[in-house]
C-alpha positions as CSV (number, residue, x, y, z in Angstrom):
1,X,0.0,0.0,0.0
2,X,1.5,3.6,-0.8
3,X,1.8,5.5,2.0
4,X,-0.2,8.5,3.1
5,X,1.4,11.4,2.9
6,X,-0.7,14.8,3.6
7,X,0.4,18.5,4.6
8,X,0.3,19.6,8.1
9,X,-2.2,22.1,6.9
10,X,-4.6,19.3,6.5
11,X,-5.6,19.0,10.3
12,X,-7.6,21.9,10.0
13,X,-10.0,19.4,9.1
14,X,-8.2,16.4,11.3
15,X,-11.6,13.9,10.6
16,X,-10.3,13.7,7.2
17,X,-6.4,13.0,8.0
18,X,-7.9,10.5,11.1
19,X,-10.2,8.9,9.0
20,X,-7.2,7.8,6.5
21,X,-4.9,6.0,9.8
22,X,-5.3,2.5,9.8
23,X,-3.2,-0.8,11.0
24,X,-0.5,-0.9,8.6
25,X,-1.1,2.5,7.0
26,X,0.3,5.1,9.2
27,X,-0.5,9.2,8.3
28,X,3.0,11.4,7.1
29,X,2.3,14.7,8.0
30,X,4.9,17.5,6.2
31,X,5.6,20.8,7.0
32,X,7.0,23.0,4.9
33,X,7.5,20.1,2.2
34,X,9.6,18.0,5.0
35,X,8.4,14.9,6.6
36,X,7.7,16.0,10.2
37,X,5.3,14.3,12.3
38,X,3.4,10.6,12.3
39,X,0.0,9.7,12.7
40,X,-0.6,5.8,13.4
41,X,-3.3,3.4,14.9
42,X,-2.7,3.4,18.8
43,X,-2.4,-0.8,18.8
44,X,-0.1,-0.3,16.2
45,X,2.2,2.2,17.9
46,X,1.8,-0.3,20.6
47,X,2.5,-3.7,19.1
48,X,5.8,-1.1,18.1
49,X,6.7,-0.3,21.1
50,X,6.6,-4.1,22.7
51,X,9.0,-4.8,19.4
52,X,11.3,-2.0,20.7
53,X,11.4,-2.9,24.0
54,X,12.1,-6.8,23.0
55,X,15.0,-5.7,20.9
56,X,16.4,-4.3,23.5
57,X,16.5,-6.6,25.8
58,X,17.5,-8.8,23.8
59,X,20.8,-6.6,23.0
60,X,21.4,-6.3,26.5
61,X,21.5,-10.1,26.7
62,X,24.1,-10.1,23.9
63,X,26.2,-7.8,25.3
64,X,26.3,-9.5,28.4
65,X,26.7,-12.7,26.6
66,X,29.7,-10.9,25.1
67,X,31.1,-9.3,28.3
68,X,30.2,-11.9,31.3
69,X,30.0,-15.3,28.6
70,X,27.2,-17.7,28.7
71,X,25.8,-20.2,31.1
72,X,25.1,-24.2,30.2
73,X,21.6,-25.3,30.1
74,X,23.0,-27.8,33.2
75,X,24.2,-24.3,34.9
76,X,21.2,-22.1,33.7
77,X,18.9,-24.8,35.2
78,X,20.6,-25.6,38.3
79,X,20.9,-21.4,38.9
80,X,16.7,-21.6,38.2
81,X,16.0,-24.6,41.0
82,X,14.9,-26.7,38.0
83,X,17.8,-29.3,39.1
């Protein structure tokens, strides 16, 4: 799907720009012919910002891997109380 790209001038009648945000099709609003600001559906920004927070975590973890090493699954478990 092309995006939606619309002029911050638009807003003045914001039903219209609101009405064309869905999932999947966010709203580009420009200002002075310059991509400025973001309009998107709030489980969207959401489902985003779970992805964001999972990516970094999960860089973390590397990192650490990196710095500290890693743990066997015998070790991991036995640190957990599963053994």
């Amino acid at each position: 799907m092309m995006p939606v790209i619309k002029p911050i001038s638009d807003l003045r009648s914001y039903n219209t720009v609101l009405n064309d945000v869905e999932f999947g099709t966010p709203v580009f609003l420009t200002k002075n012919g310059r991509g400025r600001y973001v309009l998107m559906d709030i489980d969207e920004y959401e489902k985003n910002q779970a992805s964001l927070a999972l990516l970094s975590a999960l860089a973390e973890g590397e990192i650490s891997a990196k710095v500290q090493g890693c743990l066997s699954i015998d070790e991991a478990e036995r640190r957990l109380g599963l053994k």
